[in-house]
C-alpha positions in Angstrom: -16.6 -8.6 -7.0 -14.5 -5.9 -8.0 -11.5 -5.0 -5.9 -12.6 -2.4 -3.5 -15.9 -3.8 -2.7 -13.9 -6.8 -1.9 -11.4 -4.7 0.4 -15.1 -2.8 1.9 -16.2 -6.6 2.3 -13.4 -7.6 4.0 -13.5 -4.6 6.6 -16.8 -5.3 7.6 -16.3 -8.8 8.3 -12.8 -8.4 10.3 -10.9 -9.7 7.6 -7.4 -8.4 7.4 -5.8 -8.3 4.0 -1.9 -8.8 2.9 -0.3 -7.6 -0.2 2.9 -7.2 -1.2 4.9 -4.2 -3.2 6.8 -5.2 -6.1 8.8 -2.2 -7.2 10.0 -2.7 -10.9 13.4 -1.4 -10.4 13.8 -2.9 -7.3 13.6 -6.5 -8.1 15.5 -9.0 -10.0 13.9 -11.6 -12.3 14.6 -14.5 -10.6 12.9 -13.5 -7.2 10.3 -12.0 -8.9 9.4 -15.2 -10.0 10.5 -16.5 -6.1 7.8 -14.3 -5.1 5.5 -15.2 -7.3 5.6 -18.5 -6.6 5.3 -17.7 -2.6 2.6 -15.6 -3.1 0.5 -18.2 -5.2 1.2 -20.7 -2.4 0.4 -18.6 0.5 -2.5 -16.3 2.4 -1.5 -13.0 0.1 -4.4 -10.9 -1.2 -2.7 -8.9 -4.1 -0.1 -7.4 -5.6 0.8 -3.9 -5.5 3.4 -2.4 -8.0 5.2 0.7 -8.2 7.9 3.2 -6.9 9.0 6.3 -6.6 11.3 6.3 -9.6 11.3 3.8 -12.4 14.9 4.2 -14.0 14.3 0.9 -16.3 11.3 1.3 -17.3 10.0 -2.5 -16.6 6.6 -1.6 -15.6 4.7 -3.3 -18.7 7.2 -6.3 -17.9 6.3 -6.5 -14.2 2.8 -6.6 -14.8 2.7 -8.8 -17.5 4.9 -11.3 -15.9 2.4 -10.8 -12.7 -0.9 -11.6 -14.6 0.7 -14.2 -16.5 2.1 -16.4 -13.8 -1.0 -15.2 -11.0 -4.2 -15.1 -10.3 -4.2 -12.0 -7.5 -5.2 -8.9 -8.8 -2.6 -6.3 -10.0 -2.7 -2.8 -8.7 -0.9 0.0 -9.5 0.5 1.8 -6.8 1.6 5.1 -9.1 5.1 7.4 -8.0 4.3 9.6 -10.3 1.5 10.4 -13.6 3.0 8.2 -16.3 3.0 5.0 -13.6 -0.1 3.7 -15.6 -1.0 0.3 -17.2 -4.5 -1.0 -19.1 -3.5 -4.6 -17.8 -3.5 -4.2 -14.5 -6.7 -5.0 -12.0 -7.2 -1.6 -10.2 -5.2 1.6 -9.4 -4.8 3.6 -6.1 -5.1 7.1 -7.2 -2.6 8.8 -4.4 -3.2 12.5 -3.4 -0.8 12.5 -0.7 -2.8 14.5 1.8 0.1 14.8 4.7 2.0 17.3 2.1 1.6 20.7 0.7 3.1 20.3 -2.7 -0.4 20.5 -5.2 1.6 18.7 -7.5 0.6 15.8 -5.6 -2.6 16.9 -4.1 -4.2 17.3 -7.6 -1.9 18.2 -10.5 -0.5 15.1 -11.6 -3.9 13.9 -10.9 -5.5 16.2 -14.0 -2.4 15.0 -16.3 -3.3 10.9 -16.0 -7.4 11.3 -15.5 -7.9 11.4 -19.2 -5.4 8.2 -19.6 -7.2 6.6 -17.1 -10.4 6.9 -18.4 -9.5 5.2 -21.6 -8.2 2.0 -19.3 -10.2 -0.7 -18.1 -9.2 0.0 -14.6 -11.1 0.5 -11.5 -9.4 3.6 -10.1 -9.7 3.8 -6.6 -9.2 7.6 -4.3 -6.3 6.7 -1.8 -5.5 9.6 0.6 -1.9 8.9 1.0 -0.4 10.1 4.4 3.7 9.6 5.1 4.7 9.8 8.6 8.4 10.2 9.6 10.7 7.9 9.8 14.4 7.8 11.0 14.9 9.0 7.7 14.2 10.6 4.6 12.5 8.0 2.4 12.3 8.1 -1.5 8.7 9.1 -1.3 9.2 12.6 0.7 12.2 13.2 -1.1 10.5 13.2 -5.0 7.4 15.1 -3.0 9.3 17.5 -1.8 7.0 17.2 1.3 7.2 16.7 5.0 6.7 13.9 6.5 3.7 14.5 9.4 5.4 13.9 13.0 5.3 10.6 14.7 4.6 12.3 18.2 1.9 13.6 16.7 -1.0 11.1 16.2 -3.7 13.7 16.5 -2.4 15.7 13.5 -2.8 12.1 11.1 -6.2 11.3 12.8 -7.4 14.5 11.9 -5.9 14.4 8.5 -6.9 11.2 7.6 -10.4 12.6 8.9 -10.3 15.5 6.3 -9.3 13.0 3.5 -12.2 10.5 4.5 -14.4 13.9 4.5 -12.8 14.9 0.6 -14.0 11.5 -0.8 -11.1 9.0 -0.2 -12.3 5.7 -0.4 -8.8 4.4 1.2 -6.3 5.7 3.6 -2.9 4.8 3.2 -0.3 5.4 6.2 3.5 4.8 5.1 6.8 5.3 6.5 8.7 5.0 3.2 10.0 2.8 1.0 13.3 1.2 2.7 11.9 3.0 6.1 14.0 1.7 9.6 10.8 1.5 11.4 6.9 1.0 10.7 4.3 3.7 11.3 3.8 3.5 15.2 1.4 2.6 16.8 0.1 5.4 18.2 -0.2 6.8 14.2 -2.3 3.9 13.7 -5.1 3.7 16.7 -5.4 7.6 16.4 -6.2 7.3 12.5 -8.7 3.8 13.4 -10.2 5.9 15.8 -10.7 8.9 13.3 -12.2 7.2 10.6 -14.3 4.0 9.2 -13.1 3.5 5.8 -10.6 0.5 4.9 -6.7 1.4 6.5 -3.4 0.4 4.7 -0.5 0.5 6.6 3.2 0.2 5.2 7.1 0.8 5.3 9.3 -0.5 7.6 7.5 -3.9 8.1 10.1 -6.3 8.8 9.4 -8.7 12.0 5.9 -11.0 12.3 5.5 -9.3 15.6 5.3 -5.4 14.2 3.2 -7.0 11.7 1.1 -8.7 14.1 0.8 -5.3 16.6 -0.3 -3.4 13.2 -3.8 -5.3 12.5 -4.2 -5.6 16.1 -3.9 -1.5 16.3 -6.8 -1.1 13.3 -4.9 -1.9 10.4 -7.1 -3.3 7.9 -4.5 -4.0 5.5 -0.5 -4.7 5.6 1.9 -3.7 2.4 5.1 -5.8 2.7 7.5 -4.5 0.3 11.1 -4.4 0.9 11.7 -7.4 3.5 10.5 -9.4 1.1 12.8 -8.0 -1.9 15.6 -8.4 0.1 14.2 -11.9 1.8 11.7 -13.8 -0.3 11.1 -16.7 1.8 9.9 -14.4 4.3 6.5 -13.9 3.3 5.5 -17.5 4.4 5.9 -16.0 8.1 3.9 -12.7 7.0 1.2 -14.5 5.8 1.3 -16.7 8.2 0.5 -13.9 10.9 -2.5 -13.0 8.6 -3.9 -16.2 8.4 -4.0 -16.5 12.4 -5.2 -13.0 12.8 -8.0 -14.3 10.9 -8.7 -17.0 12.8 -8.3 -15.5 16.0 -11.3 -13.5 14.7 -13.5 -15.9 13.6 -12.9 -17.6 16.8 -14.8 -15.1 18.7 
């Protein structure tokens, strides 16, 4: 099963899905490896890797280390055009619908389509929506978009809507890398209710119990990226929270 038939699967049976963000430049060798090694023992789904800026250029080493020492699928979560790799599993392919820069809405898009279809990679349309934060993140910043207001859940429920309606197979809510809070979870139930293709939410996941209120709100999905950089050990309580989420379900 390839991997967004798996995520479709996993909607439609009320499975929720964990995967964490392993940003090249962001991560030491040593706890990559840490996480790694959590990951293999634990209720994680896959890996997604990227960033906004790769400065070191240790994409090809991220992803090879990744396939060699796991079995989860690798998937490229792209900053930017040249954010591509034939060894990874599957690609989101962002247009960040909650902006109005057409750099990202289809321009960088044209530049890596012809790359893309050279690689044995299942590309998968991600309508990519950021919703502010207490701060500027990284992501808004390279944009140079705005954010879409937090006290306004009607504006991402109807442009999630519009991005479902466009063709995206996946819609991805983020507060930003490094964000001080998650999306709310206002953001959240207005999108669920908007829409019936696979949620990911991100950014600013730090506690189990703002994980836990995120699937319980219509997430389908949870990105854990920087709580875990910073705190490996961690992601045995995020997974954990999946795993009962899960079981909670089949209970019923």
């Amino acid at each position: 099963m390839n991997f967004y038939k798996k995520i479709l699967q996993n909607k439609t049976d009320g499975i929720k899905s964990l995967s964490v963000l392993i940003d090249p430049d962001g991560i030491k060798e040593n706890d990559l490896g840490l996480i790694v090694d959590l990951v293999n023992a634990h209720d994680v789904d896959f890996y997604l890797v990227g960033g906004s800026l790769l400065l070191d250029d240790k994409l090809d080493q991220t992803i090879q280390f990744l396939k060699k020492s796991s079995d989860k699928p690798v998937v490229l979560f792209p900053g930017n055009e040249i954010q591509l790799h034939q060894d990874a599993d599957a690609i989101l392919f962002l247009s960040l619908i909650s902006g109005r820069n057409p750099e990202y809405l289809i321009a960088k898009h044209v530049i890596a389509a012809p790359r893309l279809r050279t690689m044995d990679i299942e590309v998968v349309p991600t309508g990519y929506m950021l919703i502010h934060s207490q701060k500027p993140s990284s992501a808004s910043y390279i944009s140079g978009t705005v954010p879409l207001p937090v006290d306004k859940p009607e504006i991402a429920a109807a442009t999630a809507l519009a991005g479902k309606y466009l063709g995206q197979r996946l819609i991805y809510l983020e507060g930003g890398s490094g964000a001080t809070r998650p999306v709310s979870t206002n953001s959240i139930k207005a999108v669920r209710s908007a829409i019936d293709i696979p949620m990911i939410v991100g950014g600013g996941i730090k506690t189990t119990e703002q994980m836990h209120s995120i699937y319980q709100n219509g997430a389908d999905i949870q990105v854990i990226g920087t709580a875990v950089e910073r705190r490996p050990e961690t992601l045995r309580e995020f997974a954990k929270v999946k795993t009962e989420i899960n079981q909670q379900f089949s209970q019923i």
